[in-house]
N, C-alpha and C positions, 0 to 999 in steps of 0.2 A: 738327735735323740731327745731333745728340750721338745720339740717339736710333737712328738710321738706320746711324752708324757702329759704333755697341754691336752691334747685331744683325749688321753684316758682321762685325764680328771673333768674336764666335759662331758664325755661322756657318762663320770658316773652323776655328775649331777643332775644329768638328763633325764637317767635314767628316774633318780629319786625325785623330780619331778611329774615324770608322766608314771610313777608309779602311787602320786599324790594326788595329781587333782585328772589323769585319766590320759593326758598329751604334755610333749613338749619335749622328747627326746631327740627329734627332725627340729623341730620349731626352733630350737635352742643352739644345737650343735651343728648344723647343718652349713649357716652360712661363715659360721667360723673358718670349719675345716673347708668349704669351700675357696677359702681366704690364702690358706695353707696349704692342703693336699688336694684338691677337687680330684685328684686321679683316683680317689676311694669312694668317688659319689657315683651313683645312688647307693648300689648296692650291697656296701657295710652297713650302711644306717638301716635299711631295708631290713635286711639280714637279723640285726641286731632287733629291732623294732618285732621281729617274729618273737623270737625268742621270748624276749620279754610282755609281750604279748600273752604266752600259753602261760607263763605265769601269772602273770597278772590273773586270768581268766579261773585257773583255779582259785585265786582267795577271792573274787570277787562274781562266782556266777549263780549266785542267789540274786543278783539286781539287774539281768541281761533281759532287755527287750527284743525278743529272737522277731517281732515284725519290722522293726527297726532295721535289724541287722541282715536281715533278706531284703529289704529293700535296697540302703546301701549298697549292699553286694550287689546285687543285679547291676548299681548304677556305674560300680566300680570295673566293671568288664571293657565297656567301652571308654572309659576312661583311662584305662589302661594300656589301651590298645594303642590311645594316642597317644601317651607318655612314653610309651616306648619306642613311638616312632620317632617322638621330638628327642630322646636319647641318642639313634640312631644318626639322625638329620643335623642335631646343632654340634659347634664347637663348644669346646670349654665357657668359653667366653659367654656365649649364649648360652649353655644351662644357667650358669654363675649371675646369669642377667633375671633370669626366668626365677633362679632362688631368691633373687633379691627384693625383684619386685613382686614375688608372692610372698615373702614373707612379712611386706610393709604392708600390703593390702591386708590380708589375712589381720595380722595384729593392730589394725586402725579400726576395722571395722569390730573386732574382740573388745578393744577401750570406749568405741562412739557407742557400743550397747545394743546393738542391730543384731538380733537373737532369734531367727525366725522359726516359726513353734516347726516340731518335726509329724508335719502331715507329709502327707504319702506323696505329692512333687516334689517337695522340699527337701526329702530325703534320699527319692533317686537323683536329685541334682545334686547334692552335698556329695552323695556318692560316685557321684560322673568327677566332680570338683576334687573330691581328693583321689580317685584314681590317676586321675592324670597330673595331677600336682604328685602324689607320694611315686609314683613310676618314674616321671623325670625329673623331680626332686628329692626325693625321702621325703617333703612335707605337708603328709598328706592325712594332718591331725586336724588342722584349723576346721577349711570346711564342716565336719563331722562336728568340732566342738563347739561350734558357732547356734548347731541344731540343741544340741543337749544340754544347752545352759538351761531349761525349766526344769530337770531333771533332779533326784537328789543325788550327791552324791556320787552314792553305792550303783545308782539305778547308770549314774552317765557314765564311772568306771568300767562298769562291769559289759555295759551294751557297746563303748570304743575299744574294749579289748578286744570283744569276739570278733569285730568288725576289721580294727586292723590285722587279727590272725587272719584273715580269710583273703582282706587285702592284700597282704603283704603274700602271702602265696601269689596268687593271682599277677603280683605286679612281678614279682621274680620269674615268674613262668612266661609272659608275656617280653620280660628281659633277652632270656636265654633264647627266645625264641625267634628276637631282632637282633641277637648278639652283643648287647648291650654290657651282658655279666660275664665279668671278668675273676679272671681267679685272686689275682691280687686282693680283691674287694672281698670275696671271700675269706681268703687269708685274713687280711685285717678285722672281718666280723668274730673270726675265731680266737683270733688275739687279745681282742676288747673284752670278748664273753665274759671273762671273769670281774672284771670291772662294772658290765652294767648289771650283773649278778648281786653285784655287795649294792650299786644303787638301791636295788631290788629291795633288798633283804631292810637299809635303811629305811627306805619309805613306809613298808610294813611295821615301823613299828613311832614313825614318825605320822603317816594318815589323817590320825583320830587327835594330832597335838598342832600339826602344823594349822597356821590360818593361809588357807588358799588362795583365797581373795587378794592377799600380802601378795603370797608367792605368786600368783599367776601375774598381778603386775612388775613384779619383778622380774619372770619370762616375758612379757612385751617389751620392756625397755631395753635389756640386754640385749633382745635377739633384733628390736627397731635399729640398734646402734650396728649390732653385727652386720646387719643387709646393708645401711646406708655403707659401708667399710670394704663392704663387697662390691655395690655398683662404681665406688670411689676405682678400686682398683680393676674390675672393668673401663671406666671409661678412662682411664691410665693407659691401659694396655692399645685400647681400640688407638687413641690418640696416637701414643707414642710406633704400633705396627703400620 
Protein backbone atom coordinates (compact mmCIF):
# COMPACT_ATOMS: atom_id res chain seq x y z
CA UNK A 1 0.00 0.00 0.00
CA UNK A 2 3.11 2.36 1.01
CA UNK A 3 4.18 1.45 -2.21
CA UNK A 4 1.02 2.74 -4.23
CA UNK A 5 0.99 5.96 -2.07
CA UNK A 6 4.90 6.74 -3.04
CA UNK A 7 3.85 6.58 -6.69
CA UNK A 8 0.65 9.07 -6.26
CA UNK A 9 2.59 11.44 -4.55
CA UNK A 10 5.19 11.27 -7.50
CA UNK A 11 3.05 11.54 -9.60
CA UNK A 12 1.33 14.50 -8.38
CA UNK A 13 4.66 16.27 -8.30
CA UNK A 14 5.11 15.36 -11.90
CA UNK A 15 2.48 16.48 -12.72
CA UNK A 16 3.01 20.19 -11.04
CA UNK A 17 6.18 20.04 -12.65
CA UNK A 18 5.50 19.38 -16.33
CA UNK A 19 2.43 21.53 -15.75
CA UNK A 20 5.29 24.40 -14.78
CA UNK A 21 7.95 24.63 -17.00
CA UNK A 22 6.01 22.16 -20.03
CA UNK A 23 7.88 18.32 -19.16
CA UNK A 24 8.86 16.17 -16.50
CA UNK A 25 5.91 14.06 -15.54
CA UNK A 26 7.82 10.68 -17.55
CA UNK A 27 11.21 12.35 -16.79
CA UNK A 28 10.58 12.36 -13.14
CA UNK A 29 8.45 9.44 -12.19
CA UNK A 30 9.32 7.08 -14.69
CA UNK A 31 12.45 5.50 -13.36
CA UNK A 32 11.23 5.53 -9.88
CA UNK A 33 8.11 3.47 -10.48
CA UNK A 34 10.27 1.43 -12.84
CA UNK A 35 12.30 0.83 -9.65
CA UNK A 36 9.03 -0.45 -8.00
CA UNK A 37 6.15 -1.45 -10.36
CA UNK A 38 7.69 -1.59 -14.05
CA UNK A 39 4.40 -3.93 -14.69
CA UNK A 40 2.49 -0.21 -15.06
CA UNK A 41 5.09 1.09 -17.62
CA UNK A 42 4.55 2.64 -20.41
CA UNK A 43 1.23 2.89 -20.59
CA UNK A 44 -0.07 4.61 -17.16
CA UNK A 45 2.42 7.34 -17.66
CA UNK A 46 1.36 7.51 -21.35
CA UNK A 47 -2.21 7.58 -20.41
CA UNK A 48 -1.71 9.98 -17.62
CA UNK A 49 0.68 12.31 -19.90
CA UNK A 50 -2.71 12.60 -22.40
CA UNK A 51 -4.68 13.74 -19.98
CA UNK A 52 -2.87 16.27 -18.69
CA UNK A 53 -1.83 17.17 -21.83
CA UNK A 54 -5.52 18.38 -23.04
CA UNK A 55 -5.32 20.39 -20.23
CA UNK A 56 -2.59 21.88 -20.22
CA UNK A 57 -3.24 22.80 -23.96
CA UNK A 58 -6.45 24.60 -22.92
CA UNK A 59 -4.75 27.36 -20.54
CA UNK A 60 -1.77 27.47 -22.61
CA UNK A 61 -2.88 27.60 -26.44
CA UNK A 62 -2.44 31.17 -27.33
CA UNK A 63 1.71 30.24 -27.33
CA UNK A 64 1.34 26.85 -29.58
CA UNK A 65 3.73 26.81 -32.54
CA UNK A 66 1.28 24.42 -34.78
CA UNK A 67 4.59 24.31 -37.47
CA UNK A 68 6.50 23.03 -34.74
CA UNK A 69 4.08 20.59 -33.77
CA UNK A 70 3.33 19.17 -37.40
CA UNK A 71 6.58 18.46 -37.65
CA UNK A 72 7.26 16.63 -34.45
CA UNK A 73 4.33 14.71 -35.25
CA UNK A 74 5.13 13.45 -38.59
CA UNK A 75 8.50 12.46 -36.76
CA UNK A 76 6.68 10.98 -33.99
CA UNK A 77 5.08 8.10 -36.23
CA UNK A 78 7.94 6.26 -37.03
CA UNK A 79 9.20 6.62 -33.94
CA UNK A 80 6.64 5.11 -32.56
CA UNK A 81 6.38 2.41 -34.52
CA UNK A 82 9.77 1.38 -33.05
CA UNK A 83 8.93 1.90 -29.52
CA UNK A 84 6.43 -0.28 -29.74
CA UNK A 85 8.28 -2.81 -31.13
CA UNK A 86 11.14 -2.51 -28.46
CA UNK A 87 7.95 -2.81 -25.97
CA UNK A 88 7.14 -5.92 -27.69
CA UNK A 89 10.72 -7.36 -28.08
CA UNK A 90 12.53 -6.52 -24.69
CA UNK A 91 12.17 -7.84 -21.10
CA UNK A 92 11.62 -5.87 -18.00
CA UNK A 93 15.05 -5.65 -17.64
CA UNK A 94 15.75 -4.20 -20.89
CA UNK A 95 12.95 -1.58 -20.96
CA UNK A 96 14.36 -0.67 -17.27
CA UNK A 97 17.92 -0.44 -18.97
CA UNK A 98 16.59 1.51 -22.01
CA UNK A 99 14.71 3.98 -19.10
CA UNK A 100 17.83 4.42 -17.38
CA UNK A 101 20.09 5.21 -19.81
CA UNK A 102 17.72 7.62 -21.54
CA UNK A 103 17.02 9.36 -18.96
CA UNK A 104 20.99 10.15 -17.93
CA UNK A 105 21.51 11.03 -21.59
CA UNK A 106 18.48 13.15 -22.06
CA UNK A 107 19.15 15.10 -18.43
CA UNK A 108 23.27 15.45 -19.20
CA UNK A 109 22.78 16.91 -22.20
CA UNK A 110 19.65 19.45 -20.54
CA UNK A 111 22.74 20.61 -17.78
CA UNK A 112 25.91 20.70 -20.46
CA UNK A 113 23.42 23.38 -22.29
CA UNK A 114 23.34 21.62 -26.01
CA UNK A 115 19.89 23.41 -27.02
CA UNK A 116 19.60 22.83 -30.75
CA UNK A 117 17.52 25.83 -32.36
CA UNK A 118 14.16 24.05 -33.65
CA UNK A 119 14.56 24.24 -37.54
CA UNK A 120 12.81 21.79 -39.46
CA UNK A 121 15.68 18.47 -39.23
CA UNK A 122 15.83 19.29 -35.83
CA UNK A 123 12.55 18.81 -35.09
CA UNK A 124 11.47 15.88 -37.14
CA UNK A 125 14.54 14.20 -35.32
CA UNK A 126 13.43 15.39 -31.80
CA UNK A 127 10.29 13.95 -32.88
CA UNK A 128 11.51 10.51 -34.17
CA UNK A 129 13.64 10.94 -30.59
CA UNK A 130 10.71 11.19 -28.47
CA UNK A 131 8.43 8.93 -30.29
CA UNK A 132 10.39 6.16 -29.70
CA UNK A 133 11.68 7.06 -26.23
CA UNK A 134 7.93 8.21 -24.82
CA UNK A 135 6.25 4.52 -26.73
CA UNK A 136 8.90 2.44 -24.96
CA UNK A 137 9.51 4.52 -22.10
CA UNK A 138 6.88 7.19 -21.15
CA UNK A 139 9.84 9.56 -21.60
CA UNK A 140 9.35 11.24 -24.40
CA UNK A 141 9.67 14.94 -23.05
CA UNK A 142 13.41 15.48 -23.08
CA UNK A 143 14.03 15.22 -26.78
CA UNK A 144 11.21 17.99 -27.58
CA UNK A 145 12.43 20.03 -24.60
CA UNK A 146 15.93 20.12 -25.51
CA UNK A 147 14.52 21.95 -29.11
CA UNK A 148 12.26 24.61 -27.04
CA UNK A 149 14.59 25.97 -24.67
CA UNK A 150 14.99 29.40 -27.08
CA UNK A 151 11.47 29.57 -26.73
CA UNK A 152 9.50 31.73 -23.99
CA UNK A 153 7.77 30.15 -21.74
CA UNK A 154 4.20 30.32 -22.81
CA UNK A 155 5.29 29.65 -26.46
CA UNK A 156 7.42 26.04 -25.16
CA UNK A 157 4.40 25.22 -22.83
CA UNK A 158 1.91 25.60 -25.01
CA UNK A 159 3.63 23.97 -28.41
CA UNK A 160 4.99 20.42 -25.83
CA UNK A 161 1.38 20.13 -24.88
CA UNK A 162 -0.11 20.01 -28.34
CA UNK A 163 2.55 17.80 -29.24
CA UNK A 164 2.55 15.39 -26.59
CA UNK A 165 -1.45 15.19 -27.08
CA UNK A 166 -0.90 13.98 -30.52
CA UNK A 167 1.95 11.77 -29.29
CA UNK A 168 0.74 10.32 -26.79
CA UNK A 169 -2.42 9.09 -29.02
CA UNK A 170 -0.14 8.04 -31.55
CA UNK A 171 2.12 5.97 -29.07
CA UNK A 172 -1.10 4.22 -27.40
CA UNK A 173 -2.37 3.27 -30.77
CA UNK A 174 0.77 2.05 -31.92
CA UNK A 175 0.77 0.08 -28.32
CA UNK A 176 -2.59 -1.74 -28.69
CA UNK A 177 -1.74 -2.39 -31.87
CA UNK A 178 1.80 -4.55 -30.86
CA UNK A 179 -0.11 -5.59 -27.77
CA UNK A 180 1.97 -3.88 -25.56
CA UNK A 181 -1.28 -2.08 -23.55
CA UNK A 182 -2.53 -3.74 -20.90
CA UNK A 183 -5.55 -3.03 -18.94
CA UNK A 184 -3.88 -3.00 -15.68
CA UNK A 185 -1.82 -0.04 -16.91
CA UNK A 186 -5.01 1.45 -17.83
CA UNK A 187 -6.58 0.86 -14.62
CA UNK A 188 -3.70 2.40 -12.67
CA UNK A 189 -3.83 5.61 -15.25
CA UNK A 190 -7.54 5.90 -14.05
CA UNK A 191 -6.66 5.55 -10.39
CA UNK A 192 -3.77 8.25 -10.37
CA UNK A 193 -6.18 10.71 -12.59
CA UNK A 194 -7.21 12.46 -9.61
CA UNK A 195 -3.92 12.92 -8.37
CA UNK A 196 -2.26 14.28 -11.41
CA UNK A 197 -5.43 16.55 -11.71
CA UNK A 198 -4.70 18.44 -8.31
CA UNK A 199 -0.93 18.51 -9.79
CA UNK A 200 -2.64 20.26 -12.43
CA UNK A 201 -4.61 22.54 -10.86
CA UNK A 202 -1.37 23.39 -8.33
CA UNK A 203 0.83 24.28 -11.11
CA UNK A 204 -1.71 26.76 -12.38
CA UNK A 205 -1.48 28.80 -9.88
CA UNK A 206 2.22 28.20 -9.00
CA UNK A 207 3.53 28.98 -13.11
CA UNK A 208 3.98 32.58 -12.85
CA UNK A 209 5.77 32.31 -8.86
CA UNK A 210 7.78 29.33 -9.21
CA UNK A 211 11.70 29.93 -10.67
CA UNK A 212 12.03 27.18 -13.18
CA UNK A 213 15.36 27.26 -13.75
CA UNK A 214 15.49 26.18 -9.73
CA UNK A 215 13.01 23.47 -10.43
CA UNK A 216 13.98 22.05 -13.75
CA UNK A 217 17.49 21.39 -11.91
CA UNK A 218 15.86 19.86 -9.39
CA UNK A 219 14.13 17.44 -12.00
CA UNK A 220 17.74 16.54 -13.37
CA UNK A 221 19.10 15.54 -10.32
CA UNK A 222 16.27 13.56 -8.71
CA UNK A 223 15.42 11.85 -11.83
CA UNK A 224 20.05 11.42 -12.63
CA UNK A 225 19.74 9.62 -9.12
CA UNK A 226 16.55 7.66 -9.90
CA UNK A 227 18.14 6.08 -13.31
CA UNK A 228 21.49 5.50 -11.92
CA UNK A 229 19.16 3.40 -8.87
CA UNK A 230 17.45 1.80 -11.85
CA UNK A 231 20.46 0.57 -13.88
CA UNK A 232 21.96 -0.45 -10.12
CA UNK A 233 19.16 -2.80 -9.74
CA UNK A 234 19.32 -3.90 -13.36
CA UNK A 235 22.58 -4.93 -13.37
CA UNK A 236 21.58 -6.74 -9.76
CA UNK A 237 19.14 -8.72 -11.42
CA UNK A 238 21.22 -9.64 -14.76
CA UNK A 239 24.14 -10.67 -12.26
CA UNK A 240 22.39 -12.46 -9.72
CA UNK A 241 19.72 -14.45 -12.98
Amino acid sequence: MLVYIAIGLLLGIGAVVQGTVGFGLGTLATPIIALVKPELLPTMIISLALVLSIAMLRREHGGISWKLVGLASLGRVPGSLFGAWAVAALSLNGISLCIGLAVILAMTLSRLGWSPRPTTPNTLVAGVASGALGTSTSIGGPPMALIMKHESPAVARGTLSATFLIGCVISLLTLQFSGGLTLLQLQAALAYLPVVAAGYLVSTRLNKKIDAARLQRLVVAVSIGAALLLLAKVALSTLGG
